[in-house]
VEXROMAR-301967 format. One line per 4 residues: their letters; for each residue y, z negated, x negated of N, C-alpha, C, CB. Coordinates in steps of 0.1 Angstrom, whole numbers, plus 5000, padded with zeros to 4 digits. Glycine has a CB too. Layout:
BEGIN
a	Y Z X Y Z X Y Z X Y Z X  ... .
// end
This chain:
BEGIN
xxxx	5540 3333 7175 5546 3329 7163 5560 3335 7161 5537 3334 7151  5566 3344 7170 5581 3346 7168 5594 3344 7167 5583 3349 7171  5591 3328 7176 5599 3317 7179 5599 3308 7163 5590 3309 7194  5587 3306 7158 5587 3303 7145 5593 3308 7134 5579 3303 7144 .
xxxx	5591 3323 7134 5592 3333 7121 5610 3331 7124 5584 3352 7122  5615 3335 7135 5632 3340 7134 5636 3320 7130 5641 3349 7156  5631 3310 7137 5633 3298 7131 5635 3296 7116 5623 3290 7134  5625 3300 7112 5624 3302 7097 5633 3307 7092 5614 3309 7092 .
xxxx	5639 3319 7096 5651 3329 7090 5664 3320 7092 5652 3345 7098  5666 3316 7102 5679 3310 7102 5679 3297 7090 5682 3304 7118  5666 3293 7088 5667 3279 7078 5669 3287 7066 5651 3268 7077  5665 3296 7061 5662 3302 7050 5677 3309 7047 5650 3312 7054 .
xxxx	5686 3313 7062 5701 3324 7058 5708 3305 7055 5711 3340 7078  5708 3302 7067 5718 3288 7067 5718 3283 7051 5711 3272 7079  5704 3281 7051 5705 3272 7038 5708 3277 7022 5692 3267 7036  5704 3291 7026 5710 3301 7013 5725 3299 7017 5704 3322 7012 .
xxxx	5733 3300 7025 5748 3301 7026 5749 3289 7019 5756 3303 7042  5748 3274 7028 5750 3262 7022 5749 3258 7010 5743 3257 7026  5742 3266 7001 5736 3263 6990 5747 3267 6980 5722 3270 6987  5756 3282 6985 5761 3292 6976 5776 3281 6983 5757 3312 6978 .
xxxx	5778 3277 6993 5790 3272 6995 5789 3260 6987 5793 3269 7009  5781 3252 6990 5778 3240 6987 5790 3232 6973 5762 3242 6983  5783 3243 6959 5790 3241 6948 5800 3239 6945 5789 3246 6942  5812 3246 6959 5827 3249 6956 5829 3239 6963 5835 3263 6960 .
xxxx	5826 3233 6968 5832 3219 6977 5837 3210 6974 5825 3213 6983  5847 3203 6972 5850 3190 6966 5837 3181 6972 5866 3184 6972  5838 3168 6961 5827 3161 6969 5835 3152 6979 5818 3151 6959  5841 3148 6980 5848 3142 6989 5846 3150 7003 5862 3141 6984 .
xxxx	5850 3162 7009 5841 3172 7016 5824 3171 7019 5844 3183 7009  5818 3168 7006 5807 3173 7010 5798 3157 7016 5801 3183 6995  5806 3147 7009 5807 3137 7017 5807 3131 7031 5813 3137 7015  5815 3138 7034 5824 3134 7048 5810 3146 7055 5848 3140 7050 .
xxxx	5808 3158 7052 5798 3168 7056 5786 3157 7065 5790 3177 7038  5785 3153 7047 5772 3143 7052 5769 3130 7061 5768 3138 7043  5781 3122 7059 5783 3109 7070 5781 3119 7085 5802 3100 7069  5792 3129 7088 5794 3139 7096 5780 3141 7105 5799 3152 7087 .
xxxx	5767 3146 7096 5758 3151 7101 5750 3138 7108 5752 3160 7092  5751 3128 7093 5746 3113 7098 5747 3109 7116 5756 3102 7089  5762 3106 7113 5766 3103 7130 5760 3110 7136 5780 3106 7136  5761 3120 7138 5754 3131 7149 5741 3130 7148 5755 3146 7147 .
xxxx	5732 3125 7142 5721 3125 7141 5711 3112 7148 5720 3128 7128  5723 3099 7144 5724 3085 7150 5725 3090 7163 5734 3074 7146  5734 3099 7170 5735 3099 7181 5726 3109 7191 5747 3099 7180  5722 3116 7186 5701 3124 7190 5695 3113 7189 5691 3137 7175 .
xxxx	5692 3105 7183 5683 3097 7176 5686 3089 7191 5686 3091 7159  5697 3080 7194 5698 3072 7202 5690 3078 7220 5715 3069 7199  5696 3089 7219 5693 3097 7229 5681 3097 7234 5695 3109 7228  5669 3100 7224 5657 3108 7225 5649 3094 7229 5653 3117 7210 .
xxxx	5654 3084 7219 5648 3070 7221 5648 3062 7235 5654 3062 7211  5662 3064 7243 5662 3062 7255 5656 3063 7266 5669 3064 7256  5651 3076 7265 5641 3088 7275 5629 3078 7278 5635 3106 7265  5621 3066 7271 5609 3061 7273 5607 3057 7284 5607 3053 7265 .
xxxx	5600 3055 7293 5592 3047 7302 5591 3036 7300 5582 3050 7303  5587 3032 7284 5579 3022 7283 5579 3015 7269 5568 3026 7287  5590 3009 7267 5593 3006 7255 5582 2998 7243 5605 2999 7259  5570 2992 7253 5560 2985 7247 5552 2995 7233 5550 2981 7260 .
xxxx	5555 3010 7247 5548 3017 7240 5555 3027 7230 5539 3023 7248  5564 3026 7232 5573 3032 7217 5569 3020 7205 5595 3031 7219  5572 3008 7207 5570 2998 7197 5558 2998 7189 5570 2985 7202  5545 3001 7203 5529 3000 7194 5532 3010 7187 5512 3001 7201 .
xxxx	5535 3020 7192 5530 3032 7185 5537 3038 7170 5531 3044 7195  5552 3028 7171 5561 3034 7160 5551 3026 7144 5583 3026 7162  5548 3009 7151 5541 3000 7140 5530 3003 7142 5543 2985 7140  5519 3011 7149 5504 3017 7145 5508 3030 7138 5492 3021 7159 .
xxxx	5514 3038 7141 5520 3050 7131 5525 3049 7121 5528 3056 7135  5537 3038 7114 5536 3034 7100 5526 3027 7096 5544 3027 7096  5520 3022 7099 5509 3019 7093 5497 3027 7088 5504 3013 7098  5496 3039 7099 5484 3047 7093 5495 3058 7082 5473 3056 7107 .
xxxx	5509 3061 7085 5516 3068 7074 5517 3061 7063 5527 3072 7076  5515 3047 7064 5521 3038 7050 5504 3044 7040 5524 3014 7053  5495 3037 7047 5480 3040 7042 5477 3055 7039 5470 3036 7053  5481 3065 7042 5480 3077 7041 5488 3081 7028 5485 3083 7052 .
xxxx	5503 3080 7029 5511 3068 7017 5519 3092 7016 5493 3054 6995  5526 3093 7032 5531 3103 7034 5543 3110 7026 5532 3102 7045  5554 3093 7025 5569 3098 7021 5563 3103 7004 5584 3083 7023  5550 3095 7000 5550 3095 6986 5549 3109 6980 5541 3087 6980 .
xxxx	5536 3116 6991 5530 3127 6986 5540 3136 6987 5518 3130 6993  5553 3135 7000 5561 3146 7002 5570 3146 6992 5568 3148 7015  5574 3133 6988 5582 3139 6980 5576 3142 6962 5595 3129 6981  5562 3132 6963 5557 3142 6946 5558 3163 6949 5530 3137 6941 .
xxxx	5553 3168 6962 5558 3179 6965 5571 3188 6963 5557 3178 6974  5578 3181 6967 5590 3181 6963 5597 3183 6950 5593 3174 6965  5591 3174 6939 5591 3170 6927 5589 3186 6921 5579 3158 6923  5574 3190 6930 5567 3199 6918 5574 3213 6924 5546 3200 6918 .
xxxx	5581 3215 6935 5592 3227 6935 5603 3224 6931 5595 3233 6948  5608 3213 6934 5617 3210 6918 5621 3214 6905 5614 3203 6914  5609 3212 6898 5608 3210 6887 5603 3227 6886 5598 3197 6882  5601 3235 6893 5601 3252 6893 5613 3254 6897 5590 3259 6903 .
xxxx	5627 3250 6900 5635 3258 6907 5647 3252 6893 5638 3254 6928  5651 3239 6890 5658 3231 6885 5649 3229 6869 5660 3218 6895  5639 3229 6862 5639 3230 6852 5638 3217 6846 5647 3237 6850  5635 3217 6833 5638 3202 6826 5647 3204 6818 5628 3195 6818 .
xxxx	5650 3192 6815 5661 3187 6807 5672 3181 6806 5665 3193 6805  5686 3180 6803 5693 3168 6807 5698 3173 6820 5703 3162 6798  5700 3161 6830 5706 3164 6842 5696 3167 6854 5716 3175 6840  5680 3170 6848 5670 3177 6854 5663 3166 6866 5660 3184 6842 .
xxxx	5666 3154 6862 5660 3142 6868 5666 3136 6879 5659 3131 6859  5684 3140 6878 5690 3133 6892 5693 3152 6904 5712 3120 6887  5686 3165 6895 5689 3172 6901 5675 3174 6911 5694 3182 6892  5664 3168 6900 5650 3171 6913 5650 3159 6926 5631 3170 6904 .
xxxx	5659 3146 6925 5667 3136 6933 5671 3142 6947 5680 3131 6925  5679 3151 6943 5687 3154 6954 5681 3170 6955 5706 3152 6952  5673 3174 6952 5662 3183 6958 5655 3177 6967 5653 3188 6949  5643 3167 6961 5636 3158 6974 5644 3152 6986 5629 3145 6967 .
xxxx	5656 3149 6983 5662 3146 6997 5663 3156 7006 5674 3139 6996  5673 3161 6999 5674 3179 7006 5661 3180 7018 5671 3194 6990  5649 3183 7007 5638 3184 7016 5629 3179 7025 5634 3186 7013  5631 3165 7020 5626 3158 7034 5632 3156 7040 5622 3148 7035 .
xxxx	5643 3150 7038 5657 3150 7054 5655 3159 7060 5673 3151 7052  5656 3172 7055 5662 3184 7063 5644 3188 7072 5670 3199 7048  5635 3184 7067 5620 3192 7070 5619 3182 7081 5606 3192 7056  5623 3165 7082 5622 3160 7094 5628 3158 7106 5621 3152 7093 .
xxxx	5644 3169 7100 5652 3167 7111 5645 3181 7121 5669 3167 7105  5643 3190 7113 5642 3202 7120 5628 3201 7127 5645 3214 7110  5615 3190 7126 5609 3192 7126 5603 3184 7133 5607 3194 7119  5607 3171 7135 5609 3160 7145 5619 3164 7160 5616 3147 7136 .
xxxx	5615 3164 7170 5621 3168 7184 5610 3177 7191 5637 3176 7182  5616 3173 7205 5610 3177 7219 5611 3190 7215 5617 3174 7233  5618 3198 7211 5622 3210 7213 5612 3219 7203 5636 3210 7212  5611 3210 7191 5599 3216 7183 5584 3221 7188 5596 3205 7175 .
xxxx	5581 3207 7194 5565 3207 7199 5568 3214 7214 5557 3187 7199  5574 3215 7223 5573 3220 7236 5579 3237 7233 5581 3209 7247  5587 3239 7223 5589 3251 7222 5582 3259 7214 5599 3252 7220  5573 3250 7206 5557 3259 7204 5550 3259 7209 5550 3259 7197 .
xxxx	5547 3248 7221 5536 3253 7226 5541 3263 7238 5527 3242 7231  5550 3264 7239 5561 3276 7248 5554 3289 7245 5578 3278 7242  5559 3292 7232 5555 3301 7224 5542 3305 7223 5558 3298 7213  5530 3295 7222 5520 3293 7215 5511 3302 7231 5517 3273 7208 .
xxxx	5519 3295 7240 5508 3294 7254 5513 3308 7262 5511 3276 7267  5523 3313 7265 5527 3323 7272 5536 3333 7267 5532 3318 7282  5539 3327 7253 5545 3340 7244 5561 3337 7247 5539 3358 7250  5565 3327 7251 5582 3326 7255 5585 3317 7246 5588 3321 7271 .
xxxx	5596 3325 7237 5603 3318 7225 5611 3317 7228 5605 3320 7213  5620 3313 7240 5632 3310 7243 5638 3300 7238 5634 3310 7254  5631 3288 7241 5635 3279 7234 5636 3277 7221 5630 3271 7238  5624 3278 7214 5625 3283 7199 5637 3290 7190 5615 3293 7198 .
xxxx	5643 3298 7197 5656 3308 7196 5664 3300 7196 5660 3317 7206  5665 3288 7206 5677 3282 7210 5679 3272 7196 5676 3274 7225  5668 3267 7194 5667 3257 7185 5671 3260 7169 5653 3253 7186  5663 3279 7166 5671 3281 7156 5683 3286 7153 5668 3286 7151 .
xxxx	5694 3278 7165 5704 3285 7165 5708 3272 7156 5711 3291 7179  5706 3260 7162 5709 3245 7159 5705 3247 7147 5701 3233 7167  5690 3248 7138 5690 3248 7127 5699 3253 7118 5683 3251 7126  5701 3267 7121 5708 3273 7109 5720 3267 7109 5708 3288 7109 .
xxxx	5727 3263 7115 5742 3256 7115 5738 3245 7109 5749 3254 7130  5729 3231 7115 5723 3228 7107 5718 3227 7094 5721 3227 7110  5708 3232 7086 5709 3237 7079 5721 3244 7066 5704 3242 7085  5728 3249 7070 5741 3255 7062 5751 3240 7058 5751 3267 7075 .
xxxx	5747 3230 7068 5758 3222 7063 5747 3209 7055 5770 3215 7079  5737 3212 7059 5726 3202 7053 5727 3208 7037 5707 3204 7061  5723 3219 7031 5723 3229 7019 5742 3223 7013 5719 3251 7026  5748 3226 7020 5764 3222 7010 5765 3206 7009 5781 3228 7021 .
xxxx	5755 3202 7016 5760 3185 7008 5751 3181 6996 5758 3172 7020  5734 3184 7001 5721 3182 6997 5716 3193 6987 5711 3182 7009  5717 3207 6991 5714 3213 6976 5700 3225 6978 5709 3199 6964  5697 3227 6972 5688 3240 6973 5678 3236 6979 5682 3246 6960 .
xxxx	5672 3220 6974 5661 3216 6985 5659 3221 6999 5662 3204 6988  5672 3221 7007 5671 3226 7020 5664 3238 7026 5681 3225 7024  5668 3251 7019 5658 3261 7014 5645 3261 7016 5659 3261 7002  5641 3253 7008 5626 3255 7009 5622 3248 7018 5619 3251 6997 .
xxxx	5628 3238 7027 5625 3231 7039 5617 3244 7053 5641 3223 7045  5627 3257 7047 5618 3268 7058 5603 3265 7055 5621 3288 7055  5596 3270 7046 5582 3267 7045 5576 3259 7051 5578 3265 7035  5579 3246 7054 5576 3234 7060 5575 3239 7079 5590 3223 7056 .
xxxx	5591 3246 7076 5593 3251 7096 5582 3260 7101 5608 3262 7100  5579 3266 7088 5566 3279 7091 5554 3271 7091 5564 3293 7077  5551 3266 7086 5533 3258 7089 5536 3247 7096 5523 3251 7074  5546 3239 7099 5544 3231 7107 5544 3236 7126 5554 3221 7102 .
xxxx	5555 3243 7124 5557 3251 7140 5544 3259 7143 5572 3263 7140  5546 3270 7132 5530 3279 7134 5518 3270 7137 5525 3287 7118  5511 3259 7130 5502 3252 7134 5505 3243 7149 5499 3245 7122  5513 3245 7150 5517 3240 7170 5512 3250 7177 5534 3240 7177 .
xxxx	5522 3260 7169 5522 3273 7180 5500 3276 7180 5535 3292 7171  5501 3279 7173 5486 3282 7172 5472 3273 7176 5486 3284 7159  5478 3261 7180 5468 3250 7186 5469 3247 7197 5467 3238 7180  5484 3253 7207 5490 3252 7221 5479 3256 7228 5503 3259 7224 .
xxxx	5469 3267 7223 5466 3270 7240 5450 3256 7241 5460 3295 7244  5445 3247 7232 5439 3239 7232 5445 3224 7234 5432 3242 7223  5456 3223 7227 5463 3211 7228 5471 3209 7245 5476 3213 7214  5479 3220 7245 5486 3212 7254 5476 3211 7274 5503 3222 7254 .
xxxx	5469 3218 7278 5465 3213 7290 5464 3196 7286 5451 3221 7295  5459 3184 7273 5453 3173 7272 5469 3165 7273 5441 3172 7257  5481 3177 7271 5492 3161 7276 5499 3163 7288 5507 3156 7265  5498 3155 7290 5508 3147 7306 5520 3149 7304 5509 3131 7309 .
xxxx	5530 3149 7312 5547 3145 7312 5549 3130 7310 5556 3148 7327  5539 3120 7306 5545 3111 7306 5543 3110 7289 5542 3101 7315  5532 3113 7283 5525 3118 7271 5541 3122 7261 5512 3134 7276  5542 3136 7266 5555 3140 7263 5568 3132 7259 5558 3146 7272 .
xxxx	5569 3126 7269 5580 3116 7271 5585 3108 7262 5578 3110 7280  5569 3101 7260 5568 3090 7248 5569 3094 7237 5556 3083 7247  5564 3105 7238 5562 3113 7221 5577 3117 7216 5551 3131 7221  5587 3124 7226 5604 3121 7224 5608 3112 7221 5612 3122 7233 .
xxxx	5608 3103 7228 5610 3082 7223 5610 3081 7212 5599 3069 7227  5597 3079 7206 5594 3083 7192 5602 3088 7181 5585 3092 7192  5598 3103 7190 5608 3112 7176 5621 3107 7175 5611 3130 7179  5627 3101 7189 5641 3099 7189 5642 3084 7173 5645 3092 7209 .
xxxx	5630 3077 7179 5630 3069 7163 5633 3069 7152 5624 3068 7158  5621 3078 7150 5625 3087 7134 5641 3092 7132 5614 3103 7133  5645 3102 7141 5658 3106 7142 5669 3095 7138 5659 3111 7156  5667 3084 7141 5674 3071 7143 5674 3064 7123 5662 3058 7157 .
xxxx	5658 3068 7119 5660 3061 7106 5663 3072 7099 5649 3053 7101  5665 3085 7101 5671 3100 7095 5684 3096 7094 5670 3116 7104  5695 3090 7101 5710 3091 7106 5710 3077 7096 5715 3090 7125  5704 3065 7097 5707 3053 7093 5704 3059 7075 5697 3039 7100 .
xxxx	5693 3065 7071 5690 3068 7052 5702 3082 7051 5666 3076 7046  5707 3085 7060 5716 3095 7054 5735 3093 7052 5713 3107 7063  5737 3077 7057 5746 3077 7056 5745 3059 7051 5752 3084 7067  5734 3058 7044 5734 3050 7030 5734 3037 7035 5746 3051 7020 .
xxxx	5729 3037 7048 5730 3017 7051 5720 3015 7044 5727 3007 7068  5708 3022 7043 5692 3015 7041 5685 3031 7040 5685 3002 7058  5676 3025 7027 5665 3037 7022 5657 3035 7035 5654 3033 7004  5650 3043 7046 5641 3039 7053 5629 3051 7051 5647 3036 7066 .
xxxx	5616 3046 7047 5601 3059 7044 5603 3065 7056 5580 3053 7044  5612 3076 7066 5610 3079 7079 5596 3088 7078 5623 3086 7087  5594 3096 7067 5584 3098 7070 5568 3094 7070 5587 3104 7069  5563 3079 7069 5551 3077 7069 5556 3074 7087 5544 3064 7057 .
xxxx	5564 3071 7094 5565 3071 7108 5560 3081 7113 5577 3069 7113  5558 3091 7104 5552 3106 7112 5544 3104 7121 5544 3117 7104  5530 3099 7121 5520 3095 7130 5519 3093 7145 5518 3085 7126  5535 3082 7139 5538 3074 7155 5539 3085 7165 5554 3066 7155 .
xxxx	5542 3097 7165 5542 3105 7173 5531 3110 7181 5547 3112 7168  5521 3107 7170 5508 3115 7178 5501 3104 7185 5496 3123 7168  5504 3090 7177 5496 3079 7184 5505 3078 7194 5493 3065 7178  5519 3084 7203 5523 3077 7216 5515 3085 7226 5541 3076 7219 .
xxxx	5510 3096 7226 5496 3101 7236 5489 3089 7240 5485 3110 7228  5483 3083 7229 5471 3077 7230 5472 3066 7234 5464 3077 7220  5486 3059 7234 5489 3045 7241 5493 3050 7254 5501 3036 7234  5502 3061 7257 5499 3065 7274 5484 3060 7278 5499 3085 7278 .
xxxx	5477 3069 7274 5464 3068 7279 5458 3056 7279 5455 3077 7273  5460 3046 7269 5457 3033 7267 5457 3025 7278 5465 3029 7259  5473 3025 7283 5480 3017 7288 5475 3019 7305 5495 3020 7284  5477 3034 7310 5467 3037 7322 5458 3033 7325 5463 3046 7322 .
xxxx	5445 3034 7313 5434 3029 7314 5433 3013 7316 5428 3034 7304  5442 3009 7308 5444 2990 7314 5448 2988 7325 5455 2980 7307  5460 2995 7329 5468 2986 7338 5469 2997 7349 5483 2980 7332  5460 3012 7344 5463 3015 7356 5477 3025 7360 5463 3002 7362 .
// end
């Protein structure tokens, strides 16, 4: 879990800095911040997606993964979540309605960027299996820089996105030494493809072409395992 915990701290310093910078910013700055991160994020996104084998099986798995996130009905619940730290941090009253807005974005954007990638799931089970947070380290180096510039455009939401880094990473780290002997490198591979997906509709909803749910796509990640295995089993 160490690789996790110091993760956490960099989301937690970045995003307290971001938060306290944030306010002094012209918007026009905090703007450009954001297109800024967008691009960069289209361009991970493009990356991660490339890596596939097997593009059939990015496709099943992105449209069997929204589907079981649409039916699960994920982006809704995260962001009523959202809502209800919200409405504890921001308060009611006037202004209170477009301020818990750009809280829930804050927090889901920021909870799928940091939380979607190879580097997440293989650097906990890093962690999880032999105790080497190297990678983990590396990653919260990315966050917190991340992070700091996510918090000056988006807002306190980002903040509380640590909590998210702590149970989502910790429950990796903590299920690695059963989870990972069951994936393959090609398992892996697909499951990057994927994330590179999601990453793709993170960059497109942050720089305002199109609202996209990226997260009922959550799923898709776990179903591209199971279409490896699928697909083996058919064809071999």
């Amino acid at each position: 879990m160490t690789g996790t915990l110091i993760n956490t701290g960099t989301v937690l310093l970045g995003g307290g800095l971001g938060t306290v910078l944030g306010g002094r910013l012209p918007e026009k700055m905090r703007r450009t911040v954001t297109m800024a991160l967008g691009l960069v994020t289209l361009a991970i996104g493009i990356q991660m997606s490339l890596k596939t084998a097997n593009v059939l099986i990015m496709l099943a798995s992105a449209v069997l993964g929204g589907l079981i996130g649409e039916a699960i009905g994920i982006e809704d619940r995260l962001n009523a979540l959202a809502e209800r730290f919200s409405r504890l941090v921001e308060g009611e009253g006037e202004g209170a309605t477009a301020a818990r807005a750009n809280f829930s974005r804050g927090l889901v954007t920021s909870s799928l960027v940091f939380c979607v990638g190879p580097m997440t799931i293989l650097g906990s089970f890093q962690d999880g299996l032999v105790g080497d947070f190297s990678l983990l380290a590396i990653k919260s180096m990315l966050d917190g820089f991340a992070s700091l510039a996510f918090a000056s455009a988006l807002g306190v939401g980002v903040v509380f996105s640590a909590g998210v880094v702590l149970i989502y990473q910790g429950a990796l780290t903590l299920s690695a030494a059963w989870v990972r002997p069951l994936l393959t490198e090609a398992m892996i591979t697909e499951m990057t493809a994927v994330g590179g997906l999601l990453i793709l509709g993170i960059g497109i909803t942050m720089l305002d072409i199109k609202r996209l749910p990226v997260a009922n796509l959550l799923p898709a990640i776990f179903v591209a395992p199971v279409m490896v295995v699928g697909v083996k089993v058919l064809f071999g």
